[in-house]
C-alpha positions in Angstrom: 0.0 0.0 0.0 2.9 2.6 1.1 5.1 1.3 -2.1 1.7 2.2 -4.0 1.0 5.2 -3.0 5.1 6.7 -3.1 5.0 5.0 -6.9 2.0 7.6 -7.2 3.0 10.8 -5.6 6.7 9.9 -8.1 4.7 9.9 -11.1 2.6 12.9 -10.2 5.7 14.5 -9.3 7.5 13.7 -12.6 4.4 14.8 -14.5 3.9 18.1 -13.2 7.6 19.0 -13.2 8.3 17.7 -16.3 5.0 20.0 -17.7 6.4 23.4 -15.9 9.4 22.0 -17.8 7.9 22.3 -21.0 5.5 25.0 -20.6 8.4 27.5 -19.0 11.9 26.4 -20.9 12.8 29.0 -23.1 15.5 26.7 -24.9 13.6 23.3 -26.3 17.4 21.7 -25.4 16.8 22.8 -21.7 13.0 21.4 -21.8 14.2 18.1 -23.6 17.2 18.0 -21.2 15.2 18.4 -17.6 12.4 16.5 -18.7 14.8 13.7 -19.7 16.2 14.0 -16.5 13.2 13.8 -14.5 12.1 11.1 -15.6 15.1 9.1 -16.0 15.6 9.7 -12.0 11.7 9.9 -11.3 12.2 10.2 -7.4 15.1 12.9 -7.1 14.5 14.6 -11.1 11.3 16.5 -10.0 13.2 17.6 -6.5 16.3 18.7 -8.5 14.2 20.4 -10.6 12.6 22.3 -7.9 15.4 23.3 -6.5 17.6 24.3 -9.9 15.1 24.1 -12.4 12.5 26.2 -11.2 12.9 30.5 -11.1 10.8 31.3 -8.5 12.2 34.9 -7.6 10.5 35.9 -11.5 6.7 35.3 -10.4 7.1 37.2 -7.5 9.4 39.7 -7.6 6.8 42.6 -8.9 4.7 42.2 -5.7 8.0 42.4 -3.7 8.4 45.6 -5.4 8.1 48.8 -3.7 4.9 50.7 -4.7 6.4 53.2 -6.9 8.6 50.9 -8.8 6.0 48.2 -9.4 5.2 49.4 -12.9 8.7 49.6 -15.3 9.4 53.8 -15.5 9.3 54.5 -18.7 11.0 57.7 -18.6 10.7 58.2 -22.7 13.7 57.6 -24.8 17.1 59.4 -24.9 17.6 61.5 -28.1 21.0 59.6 -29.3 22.3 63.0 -31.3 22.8 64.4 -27.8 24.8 61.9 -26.4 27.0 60.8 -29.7 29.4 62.7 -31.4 28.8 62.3 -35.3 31.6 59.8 -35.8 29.6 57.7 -33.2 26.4 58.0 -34.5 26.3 54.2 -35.5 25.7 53.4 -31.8 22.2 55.4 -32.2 20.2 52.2 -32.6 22.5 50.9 -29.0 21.0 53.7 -27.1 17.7 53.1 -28.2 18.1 49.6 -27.4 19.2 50.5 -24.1 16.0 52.3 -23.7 13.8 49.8 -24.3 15.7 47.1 -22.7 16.5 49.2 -19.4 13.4 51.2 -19.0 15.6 54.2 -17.8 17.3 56.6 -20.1 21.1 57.3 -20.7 21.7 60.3 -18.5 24.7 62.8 -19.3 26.9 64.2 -17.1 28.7 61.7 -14.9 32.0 61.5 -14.0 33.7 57.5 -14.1 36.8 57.3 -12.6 38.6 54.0 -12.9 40.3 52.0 -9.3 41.8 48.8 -10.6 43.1 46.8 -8.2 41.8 46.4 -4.8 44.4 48.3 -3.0 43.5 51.5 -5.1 39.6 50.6 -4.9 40.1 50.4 -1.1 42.1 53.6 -1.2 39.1 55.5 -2.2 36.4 53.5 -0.7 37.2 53.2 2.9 37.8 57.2 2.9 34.7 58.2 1.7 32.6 56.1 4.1 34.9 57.1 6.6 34.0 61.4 5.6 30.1 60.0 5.4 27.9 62.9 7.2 24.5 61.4 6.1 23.8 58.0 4.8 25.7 54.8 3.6 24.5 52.0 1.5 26.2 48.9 0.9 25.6 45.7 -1.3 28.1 43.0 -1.9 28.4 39.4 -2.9 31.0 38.7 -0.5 32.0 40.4 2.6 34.9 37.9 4.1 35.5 37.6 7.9 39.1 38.8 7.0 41.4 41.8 7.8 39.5 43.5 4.4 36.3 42.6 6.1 37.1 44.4 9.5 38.8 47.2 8.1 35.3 47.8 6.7 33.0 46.6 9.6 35.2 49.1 11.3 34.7 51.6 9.3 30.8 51.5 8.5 30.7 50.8 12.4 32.4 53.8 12.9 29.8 55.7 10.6 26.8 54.5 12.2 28.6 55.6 15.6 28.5 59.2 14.4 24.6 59.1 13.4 24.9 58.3 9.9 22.1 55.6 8.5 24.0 52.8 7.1 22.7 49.8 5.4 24.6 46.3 4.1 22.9 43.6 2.2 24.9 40.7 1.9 24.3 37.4 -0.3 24.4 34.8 2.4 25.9 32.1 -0.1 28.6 34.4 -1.3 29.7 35.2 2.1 28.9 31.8 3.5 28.9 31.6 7.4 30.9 35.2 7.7 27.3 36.9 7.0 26.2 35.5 10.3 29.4 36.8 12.3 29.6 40.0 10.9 25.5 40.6 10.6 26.0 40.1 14.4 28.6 42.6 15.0 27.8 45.1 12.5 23.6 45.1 13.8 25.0 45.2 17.5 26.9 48.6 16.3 24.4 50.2 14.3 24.2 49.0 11.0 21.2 47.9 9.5 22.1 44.0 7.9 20.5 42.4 5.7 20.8 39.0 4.0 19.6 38.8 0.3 17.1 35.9 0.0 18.1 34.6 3.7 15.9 31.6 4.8 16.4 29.0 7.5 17.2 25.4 6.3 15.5 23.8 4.3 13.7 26.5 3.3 17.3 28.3 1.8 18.0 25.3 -0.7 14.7 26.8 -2.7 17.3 29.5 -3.5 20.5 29.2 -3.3 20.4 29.2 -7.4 19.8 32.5 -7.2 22.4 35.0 -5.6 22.8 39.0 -5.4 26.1 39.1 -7.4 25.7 43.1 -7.2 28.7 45.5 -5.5 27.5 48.7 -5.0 28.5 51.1 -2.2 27.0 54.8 -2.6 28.1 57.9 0.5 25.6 60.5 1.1 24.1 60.4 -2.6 27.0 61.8 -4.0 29.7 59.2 -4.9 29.1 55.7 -5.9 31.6 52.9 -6.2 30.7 49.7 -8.1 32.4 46.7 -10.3 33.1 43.6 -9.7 35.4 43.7 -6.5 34.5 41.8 -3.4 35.8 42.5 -0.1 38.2 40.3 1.3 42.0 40.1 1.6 42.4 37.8 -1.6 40.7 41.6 -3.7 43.0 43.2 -1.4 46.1 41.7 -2.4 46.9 41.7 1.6 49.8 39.5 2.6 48.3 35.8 3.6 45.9 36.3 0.7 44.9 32.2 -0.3 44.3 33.3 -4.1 45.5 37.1 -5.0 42.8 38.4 -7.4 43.3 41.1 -9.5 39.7 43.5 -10.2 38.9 46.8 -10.5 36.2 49.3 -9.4 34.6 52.5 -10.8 34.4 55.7 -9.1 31.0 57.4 -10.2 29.2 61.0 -10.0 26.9 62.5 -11.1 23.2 61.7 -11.6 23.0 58.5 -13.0 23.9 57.7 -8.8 20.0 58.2 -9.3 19.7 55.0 -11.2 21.9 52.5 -8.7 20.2 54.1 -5.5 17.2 52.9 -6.9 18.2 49.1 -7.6 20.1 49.0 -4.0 16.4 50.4 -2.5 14.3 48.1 -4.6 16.8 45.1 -3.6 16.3 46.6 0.0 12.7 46.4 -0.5 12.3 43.4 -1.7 14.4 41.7 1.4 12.9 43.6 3.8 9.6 45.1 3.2 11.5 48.9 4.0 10.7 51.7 1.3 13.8 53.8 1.1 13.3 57.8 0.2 13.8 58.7 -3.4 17.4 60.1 -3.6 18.3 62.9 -3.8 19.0 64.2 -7.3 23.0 64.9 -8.2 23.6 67.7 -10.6 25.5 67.1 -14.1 29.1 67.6 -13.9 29.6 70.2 -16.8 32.4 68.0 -18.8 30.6 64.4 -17.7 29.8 61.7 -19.7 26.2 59.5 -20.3 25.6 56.6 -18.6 22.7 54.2 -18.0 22.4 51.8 -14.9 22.0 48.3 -16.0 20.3 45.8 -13.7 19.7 42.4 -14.1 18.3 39.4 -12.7 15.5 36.8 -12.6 12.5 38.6 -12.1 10.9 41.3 -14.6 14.6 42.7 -15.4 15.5 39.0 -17.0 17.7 38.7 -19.5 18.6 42.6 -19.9 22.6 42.5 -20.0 22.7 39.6 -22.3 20.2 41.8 -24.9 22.1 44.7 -24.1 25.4 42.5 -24.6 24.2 41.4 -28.4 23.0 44.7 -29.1 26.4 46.0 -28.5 28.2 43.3 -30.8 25.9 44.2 -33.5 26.2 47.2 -33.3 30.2 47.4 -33.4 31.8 48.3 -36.8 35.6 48.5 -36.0 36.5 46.5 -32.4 34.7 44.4 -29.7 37.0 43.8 -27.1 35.7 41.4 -23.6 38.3 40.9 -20.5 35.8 38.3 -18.3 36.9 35.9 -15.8 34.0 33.1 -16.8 33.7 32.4 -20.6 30.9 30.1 -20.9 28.5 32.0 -23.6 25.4 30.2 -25.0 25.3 29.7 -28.6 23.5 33.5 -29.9 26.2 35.1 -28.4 28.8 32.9 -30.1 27.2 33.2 -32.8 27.0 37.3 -32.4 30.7 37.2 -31.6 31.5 34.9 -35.1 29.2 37.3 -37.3 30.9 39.7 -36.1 34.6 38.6 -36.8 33.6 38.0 -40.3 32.1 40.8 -41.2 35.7 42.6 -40.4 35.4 43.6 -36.3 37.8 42.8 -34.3 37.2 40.9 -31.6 39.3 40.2 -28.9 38.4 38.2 -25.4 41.1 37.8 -22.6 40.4 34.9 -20.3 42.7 34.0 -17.1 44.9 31.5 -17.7 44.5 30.4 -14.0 40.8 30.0 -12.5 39.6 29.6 -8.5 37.5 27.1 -10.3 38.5 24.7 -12.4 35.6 22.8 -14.1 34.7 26.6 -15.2 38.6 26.9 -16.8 38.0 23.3 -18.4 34.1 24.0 -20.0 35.1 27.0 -20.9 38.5 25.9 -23.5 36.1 23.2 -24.1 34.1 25.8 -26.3 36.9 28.6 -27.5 37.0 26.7 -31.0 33.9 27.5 -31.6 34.6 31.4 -31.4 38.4 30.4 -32.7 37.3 29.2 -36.4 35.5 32.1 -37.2 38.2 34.3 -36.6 38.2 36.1 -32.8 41.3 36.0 -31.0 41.2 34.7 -27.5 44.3 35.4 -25.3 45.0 34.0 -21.8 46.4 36.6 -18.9 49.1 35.3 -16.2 48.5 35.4 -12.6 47.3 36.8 -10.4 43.4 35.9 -11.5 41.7 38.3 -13.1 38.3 39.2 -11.9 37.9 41.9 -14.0 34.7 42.4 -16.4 34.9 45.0 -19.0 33.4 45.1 -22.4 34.5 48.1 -25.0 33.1 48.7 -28.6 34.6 50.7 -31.5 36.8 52.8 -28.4 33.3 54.9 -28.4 31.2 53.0 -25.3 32.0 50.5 -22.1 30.3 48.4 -19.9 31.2 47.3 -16.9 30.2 46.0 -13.6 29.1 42.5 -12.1 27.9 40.3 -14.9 30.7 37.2 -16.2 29.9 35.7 -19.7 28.1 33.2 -18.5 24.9 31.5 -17.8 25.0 32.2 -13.9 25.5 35.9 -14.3 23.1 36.2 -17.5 20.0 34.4 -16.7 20.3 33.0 -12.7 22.7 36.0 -10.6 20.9 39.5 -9.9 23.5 41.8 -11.4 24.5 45.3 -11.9 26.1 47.1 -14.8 26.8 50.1 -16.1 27.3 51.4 -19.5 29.1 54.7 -20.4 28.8 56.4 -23.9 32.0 58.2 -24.6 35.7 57.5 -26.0 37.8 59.0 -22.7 36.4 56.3 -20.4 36.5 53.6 -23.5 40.5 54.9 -24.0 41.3 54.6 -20.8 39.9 50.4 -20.5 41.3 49.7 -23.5 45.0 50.9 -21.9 44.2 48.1 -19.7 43.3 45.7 -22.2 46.3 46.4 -24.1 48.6 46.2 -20.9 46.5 42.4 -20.7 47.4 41.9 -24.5 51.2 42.7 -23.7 51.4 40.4 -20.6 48.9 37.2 -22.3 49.1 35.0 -24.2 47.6 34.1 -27.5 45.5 31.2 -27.9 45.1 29.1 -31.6 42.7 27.0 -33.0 45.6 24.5 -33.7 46.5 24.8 -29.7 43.2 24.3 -28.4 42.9 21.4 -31.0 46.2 20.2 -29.8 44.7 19.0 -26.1 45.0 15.2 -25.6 42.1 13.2 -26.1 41.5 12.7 -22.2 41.8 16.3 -22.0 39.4 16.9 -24.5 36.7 14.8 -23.1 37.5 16.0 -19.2 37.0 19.8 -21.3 33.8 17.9 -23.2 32.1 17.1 -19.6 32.4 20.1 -17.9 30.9 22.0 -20.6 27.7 20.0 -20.1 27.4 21.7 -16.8 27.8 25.1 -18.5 24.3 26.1 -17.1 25.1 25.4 -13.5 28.7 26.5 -13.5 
């Protein structure tokens, strides 16, 4: 009777995953593949699904929502002749895109300074919360229980101590059990904490799929910092670092600080029911350039960096250049990246030669010939890893922020970009691209084709776990 009625609730199981399968895959190779899955393993498929399958956050994340930002703004559309110089006014069609994608508008008059490496990030960073008069908001991925880590707890401790309002939301999988140390400390001194999506076992396996990869810290309205720079000694480079990491951050002003106050307060919303006043509004530097916030993640703002991503390589006429840590594209942007190359762009994409994980570094050369044939260049940098994510087109516009090329980042992470219309800032990244260039090293067709066969199929296997990597 019990074997009966377990055999029943297993097949009812299987069926109605395997439906929402088929009914909410966008990719027909994703449907096929889970609902292969779930039936082959009828008793743990449907589970797994539940728990990796299934994007909850998307049907719910409007009513989470604070009241004002419920509906998408639509603040019109920016008017591309008065952000692009005419020898850039290919990239009109980008900024419309942009538009539509984003729901927000390019705004001029920012100022983006660029802090690579964590000890110049830090270098700015800790002084300006440490100058705070009036507020201090804080979002990070992870926050590590390390000298970094109490250099800052210090410091935003130190803040609230003087009466300025500080908030930190943390994503408690990215800083693992230090969120519950330092939540403790940081609350008992003043800081507001908050953990992104934080549930008590076993309600937290529902998702841990689904992270806040965001880093965003903005003092008194005024000055943001954001990129894709953790905190922890390894960002740091401090001495006793386990795996030195080599990133950079962006210094912003101007009013497009707007635009990220207003993800931070809708993330701070949605975790914990708080409305956060509008910002104030920051004044346009008189020799700034237009930017546009770009957030991402698996609720209504699905999918917006990856159509912002192939609007750009479209768009490009001259150079596409990619520095990411995590190249694991899916196949339209490979295939965006190939059309691309032979239509006469150059396009350029610097890996690390050394990863912090290694099924990633094996799935992704398991894919490079497939950008390789068609003619981009793929180069690998030397040590120390580089965490770096920065995206330049024809010199004339750059994106940067939180978001890898990968599936994680593109379809499962919340994430947080920005993109800046304008050669300086584009001259300046491609300085560092070309000091990359000088210190990698190029990668062949003929050497990636050169692997041993038990490499190959080692490369082969990872790169079936692309979507989970």
């Amino acid at each position: 009777m019990i074997t009966g009625v377990l055999a029943a609730a297993a097949l009812a199981a299987a069926l109605a995953a395997s439906l929402h399968a088929i009914l909410y895959k966008r990719d027909v190779r994703a449907a096929i593949g889970w609902a292969g899955f779930i039936w082959v393993a009828p008793y743990i498929g449907p589970l797994i699904y539940l728990l990796f399958g299934v994007n909850r956050i998307r049907r719910r994340a409007t009513l989470l929502r604070p009241p004002g930002q419920r509906a998408e703004r639509r603040a019109g559309e920016t008017d591309p002749a008065a952000i692009l110089p005419p020898d850039q006014r290919h990239l009109a069609n980008l900024v419309l895109l942009g538009d539509r994608v984003c729901h927000n508008r390019a705004i001029r008059g920012n100022g983006v300074q660029v802090l690579e490496g964590g000890p110049s990030a830090f270098a700015a960073i800790l002084p300006a919360i440490e100058s705070a008069h009036r507020s201090i908001i804080l979002s990070t991925y992870i926050f590590a229980d390390d000298s970094t880590g109490r250099r800052f707890v210090e410091a935003l401790s130190a803040a609230a101590g003087r009466g300025v309002d500080v908030r930190v939301l943390l994503d408690p999988v990215g800083s693992r059990l230090a969120t519950i140390t330092l939540r403790r400390e940081l609350t008992r001194r003043g800081v507001r904490v908050a953990g992104f999506l934080s549930r008590r076992f076993p309600l937290s396996l529902l998702s841990v799929n689904l992270r806040s990869h965001r880093k965003l810290i903005i003092v008194d309205g005024a000055v943001a910092f954001t990129g894709g720079m953790n905190i922890s000694d390894d960002y740091a480079n401090a001495p006793g670092a386990e795996f030195p990491t080599l990133d950079m951050q962006f210094e912003i002003r101007g009013p497009v600080i707007a635009e990220l106050y207003r993800v931070f307060a809708a993330d701070w919303y949605f975790t914990t029911g708080e409305s956060l006043p509008d910002p104030l509004t920051v004044g346009p530097l008189d020799d700034g350039v237009a930017a546009r916030a770009v957030s991402d993640g698996p609720d209504e703002e699905f999918e917006r960096t990856r159509w912002l991503m192939l609007g750009a390589i479209a768009a490009a006429r001259e150079s596409i250049r990619i520095v990411t840590p995590y190249f694991l594209p899916d196949l339209s942007i490979i295939t965006a990246l190939n059309v691309a190359a032979l239509r006469g762009a150059r396009v350029e994409i610097y890996i690390p030669e050394v990863l912090d994980h290694r099924p990633v570094k094996w799935a992704s050369n398991a894919l490079l010939w497939q950008v390789l044939e068609k003619g981009c260049r793929v180069w690998f940098t030397p040590p120390p890893f580089d965490h770096s994510k920065l995206f330049t087109i024809d010199g004339a516009w750059t994106l940067f922020g939180s978001s890898n090329w990968d599936a994680r980042s593109l379809r499962l992470n919340f994430e947080l970009n920005v993109e800046v219309f304008g050669p300086s800032l584009a001259a300046q990244v491609n300085e560092l691209i070309d000091q990359r260039r000088r210190r990698g090293r190029e990668i062949t067709l003929e050497m990636i084709d050169a692997r041993p066969l038990p490499i190959r199929i080692r490369d082969g296997l990872a790169r079936l776990l692309t979507p989970y990597l």
